[in-house]
PARO-403986 format. One record per residue (C-alpha): x, y, z. Coordinates in Angstrom, 1 decimal. Example, Ala and Ser with C-alpha at 12.3 -4.5 7.8 and 13.67 -1.06 7.14 Angstrom:
<atoms>
<atom <12.3,-4.5,7.8>>
<atom <13.7,-1.1,7.1>>
</atoms>
This chain:
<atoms>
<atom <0.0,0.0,0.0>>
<atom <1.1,3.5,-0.9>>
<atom <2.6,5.4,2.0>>
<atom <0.4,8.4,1.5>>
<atom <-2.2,6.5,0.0>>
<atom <-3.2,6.9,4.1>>
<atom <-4.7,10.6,4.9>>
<atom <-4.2,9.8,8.4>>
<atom <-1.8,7.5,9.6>>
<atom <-2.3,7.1,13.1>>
<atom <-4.5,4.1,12.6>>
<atom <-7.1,3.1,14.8>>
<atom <-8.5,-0.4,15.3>>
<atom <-7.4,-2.4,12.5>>
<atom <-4.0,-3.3,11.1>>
<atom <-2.7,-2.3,7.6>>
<atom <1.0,-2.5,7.1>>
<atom <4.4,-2.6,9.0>>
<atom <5.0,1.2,8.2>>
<atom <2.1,2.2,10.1>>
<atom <2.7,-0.1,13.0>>
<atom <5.2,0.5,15.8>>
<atom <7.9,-1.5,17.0>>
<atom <7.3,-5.2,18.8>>
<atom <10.1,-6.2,17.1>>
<atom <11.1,-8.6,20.1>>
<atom <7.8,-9.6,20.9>>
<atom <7.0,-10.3,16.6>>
<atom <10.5,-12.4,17.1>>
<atom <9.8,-14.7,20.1>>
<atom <5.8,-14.8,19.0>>
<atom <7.3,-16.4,15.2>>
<atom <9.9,-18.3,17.3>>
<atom <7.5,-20.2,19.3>>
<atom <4.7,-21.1,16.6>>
<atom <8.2,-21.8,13.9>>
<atom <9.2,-24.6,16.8>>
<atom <5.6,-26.1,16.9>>
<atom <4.5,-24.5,20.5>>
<atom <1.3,-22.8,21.1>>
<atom <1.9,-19.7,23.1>>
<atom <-0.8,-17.9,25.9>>
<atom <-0.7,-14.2,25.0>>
<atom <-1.8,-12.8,27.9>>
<atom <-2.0,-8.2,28.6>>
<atom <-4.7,-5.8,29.3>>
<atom <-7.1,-4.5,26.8>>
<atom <-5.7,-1.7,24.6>>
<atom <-2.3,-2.8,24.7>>
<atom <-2.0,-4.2,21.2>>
<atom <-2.0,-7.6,21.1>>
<atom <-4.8,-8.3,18.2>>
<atom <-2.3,-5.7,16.2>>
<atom <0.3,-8.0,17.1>>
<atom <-0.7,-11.3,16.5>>
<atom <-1.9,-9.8,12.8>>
<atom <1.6,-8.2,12.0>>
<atom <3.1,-11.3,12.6>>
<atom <0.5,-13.1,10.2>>
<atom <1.7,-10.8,7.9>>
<atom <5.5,-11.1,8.0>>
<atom <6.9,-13.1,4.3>>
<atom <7.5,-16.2,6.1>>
<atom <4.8,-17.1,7.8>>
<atom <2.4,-16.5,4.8>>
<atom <4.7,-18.4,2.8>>
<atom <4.5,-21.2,5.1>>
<atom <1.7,-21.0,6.9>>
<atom <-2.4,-20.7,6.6>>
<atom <-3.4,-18.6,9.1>>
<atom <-6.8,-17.7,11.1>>
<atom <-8.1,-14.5,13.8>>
<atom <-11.0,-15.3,15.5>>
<atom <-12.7,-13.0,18.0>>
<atom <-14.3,-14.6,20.7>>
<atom <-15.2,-11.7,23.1>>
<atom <-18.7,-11.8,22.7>>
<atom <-19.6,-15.6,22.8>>
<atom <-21.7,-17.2,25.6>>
<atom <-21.5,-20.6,24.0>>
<atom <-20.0,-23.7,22.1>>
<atom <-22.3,-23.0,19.2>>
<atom <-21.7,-19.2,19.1>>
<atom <-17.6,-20.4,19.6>>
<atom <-17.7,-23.2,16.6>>
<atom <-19.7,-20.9,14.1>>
<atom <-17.1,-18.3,14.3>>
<atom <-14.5,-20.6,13.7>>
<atom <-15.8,-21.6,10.6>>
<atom <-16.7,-18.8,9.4>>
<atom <-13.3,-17.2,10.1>>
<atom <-11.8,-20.4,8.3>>
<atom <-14.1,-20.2,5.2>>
<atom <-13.7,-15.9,4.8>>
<atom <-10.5,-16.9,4.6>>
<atom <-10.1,-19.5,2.4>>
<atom <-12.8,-18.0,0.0>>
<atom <-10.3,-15.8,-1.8>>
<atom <-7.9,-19.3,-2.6>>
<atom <-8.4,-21.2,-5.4>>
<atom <-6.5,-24.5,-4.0>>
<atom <-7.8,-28.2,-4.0>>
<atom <-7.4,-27.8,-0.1>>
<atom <-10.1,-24.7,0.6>>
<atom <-12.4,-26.7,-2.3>>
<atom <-12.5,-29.6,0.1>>
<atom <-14.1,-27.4,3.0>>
<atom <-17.7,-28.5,3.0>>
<atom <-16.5,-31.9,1.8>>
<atom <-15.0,-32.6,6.0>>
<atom <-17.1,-29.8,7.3>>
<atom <-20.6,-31.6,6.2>>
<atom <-22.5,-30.2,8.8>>
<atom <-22.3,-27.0,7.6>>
<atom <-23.3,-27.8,4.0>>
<atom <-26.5,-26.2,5.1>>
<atom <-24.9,-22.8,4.4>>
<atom <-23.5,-23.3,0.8>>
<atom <-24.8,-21.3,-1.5>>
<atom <-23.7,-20.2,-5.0>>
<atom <-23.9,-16.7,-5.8>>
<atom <-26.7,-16.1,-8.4>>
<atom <-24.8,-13.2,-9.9>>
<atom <-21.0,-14.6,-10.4>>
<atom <-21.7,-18.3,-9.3>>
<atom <-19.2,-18.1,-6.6>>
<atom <-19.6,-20.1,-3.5>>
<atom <-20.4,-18.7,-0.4>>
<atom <-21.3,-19.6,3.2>>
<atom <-24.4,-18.1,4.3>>
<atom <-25.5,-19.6,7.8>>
<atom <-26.4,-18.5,10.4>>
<atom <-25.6,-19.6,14.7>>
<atom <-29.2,-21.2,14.6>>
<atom <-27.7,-23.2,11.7>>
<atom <-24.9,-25.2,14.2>>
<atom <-27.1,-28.1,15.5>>
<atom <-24.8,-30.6,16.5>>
<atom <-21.6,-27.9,17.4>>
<atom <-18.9,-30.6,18.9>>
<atom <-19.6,-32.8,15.4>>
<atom <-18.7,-29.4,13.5>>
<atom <-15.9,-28.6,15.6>>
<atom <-14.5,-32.5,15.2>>
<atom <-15.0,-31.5,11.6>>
<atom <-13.2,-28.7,11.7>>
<atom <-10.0,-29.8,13.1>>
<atom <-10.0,-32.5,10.8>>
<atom <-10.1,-29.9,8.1>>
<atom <-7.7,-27.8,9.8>>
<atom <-5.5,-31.0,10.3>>
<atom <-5.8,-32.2,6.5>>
<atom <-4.0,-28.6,4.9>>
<atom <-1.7,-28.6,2.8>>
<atom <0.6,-26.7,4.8>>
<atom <0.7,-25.8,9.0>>
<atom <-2.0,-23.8,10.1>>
<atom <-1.9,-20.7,13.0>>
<atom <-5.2,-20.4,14.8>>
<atom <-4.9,-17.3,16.6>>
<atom <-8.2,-17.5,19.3>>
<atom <-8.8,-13.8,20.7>>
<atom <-10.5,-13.2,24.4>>
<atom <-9.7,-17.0,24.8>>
<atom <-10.6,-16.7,28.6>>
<atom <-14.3,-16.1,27.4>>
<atom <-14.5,-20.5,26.9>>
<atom <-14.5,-20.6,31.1>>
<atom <-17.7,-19.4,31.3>>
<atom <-20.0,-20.7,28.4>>
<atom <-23.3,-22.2,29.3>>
<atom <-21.9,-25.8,28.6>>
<atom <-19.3,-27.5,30.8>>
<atom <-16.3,-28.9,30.5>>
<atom <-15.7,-26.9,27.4>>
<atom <-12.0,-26.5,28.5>>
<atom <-11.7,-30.0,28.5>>
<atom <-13.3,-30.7,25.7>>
<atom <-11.1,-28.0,23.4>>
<atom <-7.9,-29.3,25.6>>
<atom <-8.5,-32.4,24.1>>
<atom <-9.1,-31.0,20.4>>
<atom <-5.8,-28.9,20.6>>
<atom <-4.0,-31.4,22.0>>
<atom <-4.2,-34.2,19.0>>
<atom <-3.0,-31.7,16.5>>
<atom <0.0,-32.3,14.4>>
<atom <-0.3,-29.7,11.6>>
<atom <-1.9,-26.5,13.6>>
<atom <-0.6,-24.4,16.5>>
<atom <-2.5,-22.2,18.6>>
<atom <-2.3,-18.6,20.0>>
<atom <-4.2,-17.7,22.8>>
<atom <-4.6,-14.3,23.2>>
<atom <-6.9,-13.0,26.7>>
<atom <-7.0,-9.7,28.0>>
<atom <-8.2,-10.7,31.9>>
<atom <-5.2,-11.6,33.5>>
<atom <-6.3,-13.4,36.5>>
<atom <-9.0,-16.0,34.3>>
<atom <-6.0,-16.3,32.0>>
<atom <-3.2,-17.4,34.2>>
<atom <-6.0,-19.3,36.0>>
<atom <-6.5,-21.5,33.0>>
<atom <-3.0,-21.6,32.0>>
<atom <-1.1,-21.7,35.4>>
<atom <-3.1,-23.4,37.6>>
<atom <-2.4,-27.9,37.9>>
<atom <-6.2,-28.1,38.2>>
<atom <-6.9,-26.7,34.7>>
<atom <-7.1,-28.5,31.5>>
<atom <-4.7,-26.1,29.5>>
<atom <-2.1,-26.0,32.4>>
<atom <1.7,-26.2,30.9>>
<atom <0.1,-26.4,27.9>>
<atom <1.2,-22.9,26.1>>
<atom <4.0,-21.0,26.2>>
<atom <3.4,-17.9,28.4>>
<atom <4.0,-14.3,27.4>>
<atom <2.7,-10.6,28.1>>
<atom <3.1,-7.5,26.2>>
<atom <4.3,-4.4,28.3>>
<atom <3.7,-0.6,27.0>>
<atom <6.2,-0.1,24.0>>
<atom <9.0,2.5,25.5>>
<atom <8.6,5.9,25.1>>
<atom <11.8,6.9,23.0>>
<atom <10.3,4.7,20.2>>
<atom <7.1,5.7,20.5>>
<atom <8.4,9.0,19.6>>
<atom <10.3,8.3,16.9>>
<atom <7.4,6.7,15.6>>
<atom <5.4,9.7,15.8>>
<atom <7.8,11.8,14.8>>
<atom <8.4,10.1,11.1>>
<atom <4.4,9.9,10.8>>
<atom <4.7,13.2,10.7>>
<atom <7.8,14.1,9.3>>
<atom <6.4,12.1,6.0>>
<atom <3.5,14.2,5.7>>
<atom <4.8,17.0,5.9>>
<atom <3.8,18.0,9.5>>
<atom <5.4,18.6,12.7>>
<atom <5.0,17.7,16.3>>
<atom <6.9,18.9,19.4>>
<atom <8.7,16.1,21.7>>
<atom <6.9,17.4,25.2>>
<atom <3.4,16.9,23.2>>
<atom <4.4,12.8,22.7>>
<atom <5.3,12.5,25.9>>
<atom <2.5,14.3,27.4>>
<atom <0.2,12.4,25.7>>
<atom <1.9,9.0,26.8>>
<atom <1.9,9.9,30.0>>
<atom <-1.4,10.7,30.2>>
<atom <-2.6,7.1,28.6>>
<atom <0.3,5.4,31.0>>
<atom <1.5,4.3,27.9>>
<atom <-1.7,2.5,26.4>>
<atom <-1.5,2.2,22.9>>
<atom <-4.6,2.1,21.6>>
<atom <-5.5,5.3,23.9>>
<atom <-2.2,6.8,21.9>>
<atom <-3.2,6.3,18.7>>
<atom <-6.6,7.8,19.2>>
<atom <-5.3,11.2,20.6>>
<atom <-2.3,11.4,17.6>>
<atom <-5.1,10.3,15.2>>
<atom <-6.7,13.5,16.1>>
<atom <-3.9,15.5,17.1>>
<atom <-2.7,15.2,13.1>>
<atom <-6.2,15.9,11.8>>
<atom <-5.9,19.0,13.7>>
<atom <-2.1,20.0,12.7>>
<atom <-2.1,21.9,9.1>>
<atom <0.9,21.2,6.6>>
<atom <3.9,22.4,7.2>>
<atom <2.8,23.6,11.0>>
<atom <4.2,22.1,14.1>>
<atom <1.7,20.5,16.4>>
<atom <2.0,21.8,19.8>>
<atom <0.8,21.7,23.6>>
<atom <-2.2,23.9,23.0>>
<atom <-3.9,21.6,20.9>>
<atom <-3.9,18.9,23.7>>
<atom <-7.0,19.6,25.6>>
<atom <-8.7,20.2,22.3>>
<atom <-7.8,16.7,20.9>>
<atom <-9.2,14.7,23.7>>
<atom <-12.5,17.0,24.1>>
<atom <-12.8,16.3,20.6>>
<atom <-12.7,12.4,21.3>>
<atom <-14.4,12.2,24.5>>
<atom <-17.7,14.0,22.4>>
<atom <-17.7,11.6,19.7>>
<atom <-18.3,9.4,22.5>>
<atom <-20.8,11.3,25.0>>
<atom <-23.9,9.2,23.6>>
<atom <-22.5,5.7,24.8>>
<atom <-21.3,6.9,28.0>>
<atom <-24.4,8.1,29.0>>
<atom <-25.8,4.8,27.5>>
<atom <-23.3,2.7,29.7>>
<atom <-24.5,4.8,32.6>>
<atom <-28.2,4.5,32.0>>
<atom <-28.0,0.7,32.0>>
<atom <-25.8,0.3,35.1>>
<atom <-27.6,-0.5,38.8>>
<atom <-28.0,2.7,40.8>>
<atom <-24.8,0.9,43.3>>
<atom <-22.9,-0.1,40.4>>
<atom <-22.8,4.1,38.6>>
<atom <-22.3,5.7,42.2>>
<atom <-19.0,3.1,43.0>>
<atom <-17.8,3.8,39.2>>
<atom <-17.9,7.4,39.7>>
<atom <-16.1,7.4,43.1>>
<atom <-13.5,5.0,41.0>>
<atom <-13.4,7.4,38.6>>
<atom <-13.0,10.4,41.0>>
<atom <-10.1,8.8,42.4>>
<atom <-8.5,8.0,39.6>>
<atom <-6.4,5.1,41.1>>
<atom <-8.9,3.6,43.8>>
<atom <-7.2,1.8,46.9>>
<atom <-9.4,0.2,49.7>>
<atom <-12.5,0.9,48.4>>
<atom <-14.4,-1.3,51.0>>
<atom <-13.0,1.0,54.0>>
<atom <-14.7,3.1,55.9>>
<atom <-12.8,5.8,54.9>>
<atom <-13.2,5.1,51.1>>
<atom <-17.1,4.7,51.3>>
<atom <-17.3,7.8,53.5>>
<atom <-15.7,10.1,51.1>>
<atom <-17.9,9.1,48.5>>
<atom <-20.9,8.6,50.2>>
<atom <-21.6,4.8,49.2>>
<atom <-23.2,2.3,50.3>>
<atom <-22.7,-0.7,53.0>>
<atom <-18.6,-2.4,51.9>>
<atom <-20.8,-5.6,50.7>>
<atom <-22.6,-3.7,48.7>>
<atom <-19.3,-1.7,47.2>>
<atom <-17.9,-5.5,47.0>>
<atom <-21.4,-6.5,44.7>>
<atom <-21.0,-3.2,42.6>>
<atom <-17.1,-3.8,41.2>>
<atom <-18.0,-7.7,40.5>>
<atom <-20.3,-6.3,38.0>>
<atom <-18.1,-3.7,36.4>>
<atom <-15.3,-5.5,36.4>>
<atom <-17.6,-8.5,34.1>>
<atom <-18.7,-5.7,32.3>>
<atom <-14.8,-4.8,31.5>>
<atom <-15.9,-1.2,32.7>>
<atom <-13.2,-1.5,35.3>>
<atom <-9.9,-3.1,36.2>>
<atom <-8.3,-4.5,38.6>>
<atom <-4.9,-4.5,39.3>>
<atom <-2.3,-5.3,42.9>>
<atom <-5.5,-3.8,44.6>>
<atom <-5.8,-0.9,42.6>>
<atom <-9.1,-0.1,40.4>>
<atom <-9.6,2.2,37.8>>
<atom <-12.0,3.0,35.2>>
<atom <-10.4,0.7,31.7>>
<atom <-11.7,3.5,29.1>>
<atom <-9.2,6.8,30.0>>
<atom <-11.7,8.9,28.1>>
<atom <-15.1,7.7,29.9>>
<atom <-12.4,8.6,33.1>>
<atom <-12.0,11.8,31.8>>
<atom <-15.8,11.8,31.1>>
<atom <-17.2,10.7,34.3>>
<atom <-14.9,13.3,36.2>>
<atom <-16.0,16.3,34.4>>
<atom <-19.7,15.3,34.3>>
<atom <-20.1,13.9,37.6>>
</atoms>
């Protein structure tokens, strides 16, 4: 892709290309390493941090799509085996589609069950899969058929599963078992499990009681350091013919403690608001992130309208604080006027499921730095 072919090239929420994506050299080395010497690996960091980004700009280094067929799935909103297995076929088939192999021809030949869903395009006469979740009757027979798809290409496969913490609570049982068991009689794919809640993820991984324990190579992703973030920022907008002043980088990385999703959003904006040829300086700042936090004032005050009375007033006192220690003391619930320390206890359980919160040594705070930023000013 054309360098400029880009307006703005602080992308947000997808990946492109290497030029627009910053550093994890290391992490793209060891990640390669692993999946190269046949080990699945347990990618485990907070939201935000970058590790879908990640995991896709190693898919697209030169020799693991020369050697490899590789799959994302995103399982962050799944409840169930059926909602898990019908993503995975999907995500295998999307993929596939564009291929014209005798492999991908074989997929509804081992994944029968799904037959249902073929359909040929009445325009171009192209295949297609068009099913839908009510469409997986029998999900473990489509999930055997799918790793004995998976297992049958005709080169190694990467199955990168995102949120992979989410399988611990589906409606079934035993699910970790049951994909244990899957993963572990595979010759010809490797896994990546990628999960953003720390404690369910080492939990499944760490713990001798679990299926997957010792199962995974571990490893975490840690904010990228600030010198290269700069530099980073700095060619962005050096190529464009822009200009940004040091203190402004590390202002804004200090005030999204090195988050880099968080980053990307404020530079996104702070280059839409930088003219050619002018230098982008401290004033434009608080402008930047009250243009952000607007764009998003109609789902914070949805997210607020749909939390329990207990559960907005503890997320505003997190919020006030800004780093919340102890909030069960008396001290904590007096100077926020909450309710009973059980109650306070009830309230986080919920926002912390919801991923409104996090949790981390003791210390909560709000996830989203702009619904922070949001909730402090407004309330």
């Amino acid at each position: 892709m054309n360098t400029l072919s880009i307006m703005n090239p602080f992308v947000v929420g997808k990946y492109i290309s290497d030029r627009y994506f910053c550093d994890r050299e290391n992490e793209t080395n060891f990640l390669i390493k692993q999946v190269e010497n046949g080990r699945n690996v347990a990618l485990i960091s907070p939201r935000r941090l970058g590790k879908t980004g990640l995991i896709h700009h190693c898919f697209r280094q030169e020799r693991i799509q020369e050697k490899y067929h590789t799959f994302f799935i995103d399982i962050y909103a799944t409840t169930s085996l059926s909602e898990f297995v019908y993503l995975f076929g999907k995500a295998i088939y999307e993929e596939l589609k564009p291929m014209k192999t005798s492999w991908s021809e074989k997929f509804f030949q081992i994944i029968s069950s799904l037959r249902v869903g073929f359909k040929l395009d009445s325009v171009t006469g192209e295949p297609g899969l068009d099913i839908g979740l009510g469409d997986i009757q029998t999900p473990q027979t489509t999930l055997d058929e799918i790793f004995e798809y998976l297992e049958s290409a005709d080169k190694p496969c990467i199955v990168a599963i995102d949120e992979f913490q989410q399988v611990g609570s589906y409606e079934e049982k035993n699910i970790e078992a049951l994909l244990r068991t899957k993963i572990q009689q595979c010759s010809n794919t490797m896994f990546i499990f990628s999960g953003s809640k720390r404690y369910l993820m080492s939990n499944m991984f760490n713990s001798p009681s679990k299926p997957f324990y010792q199962s995974s190579m571990g490893m975490s992703l840690e904010p990228i350091p600030l010198d290269v973030y700069a530099e980073f920022v700095n060619r962005l907008f050096e190529e464009r013919g822009k200009h940004i002043e040091k203190e402004v980088v590390e202002s804004v990385y200090a005030m999204f403690d090195g988050y880099t999703w968080f980053i990307q959003m404020m530079m996104n904006e702070l280059f839409s608001l930088t003219e050619y040829d002018e230098c982008c300086g401290l004033s434009k700042l608080e402008v930047a992130r009250r243009n952000i936090i607007q764009t998003q004032d109609s789902i914070y005050k949805e997210i607020l309208f749909n939390l329990a009375t207990k559960q907005k007033l503890v997320l505003q006192a997190i919020a006030k604080a800004k780093e919340a220690h102890s909030i069960t003391s008396a001290s904590f619930i007096k100077k926020y006027n909450l309710p009973s320390a059980s109650s306070v206890q009830a309230a986080v359980k919920g926002l912390i499921e919801k991923d409104l919160i996090t949790q981390t040594d003791g210390i909560y705070r709000v996830y989203d730095y702009f619904f922070l930023d949001w909730l402090a000013n407004e309330y």
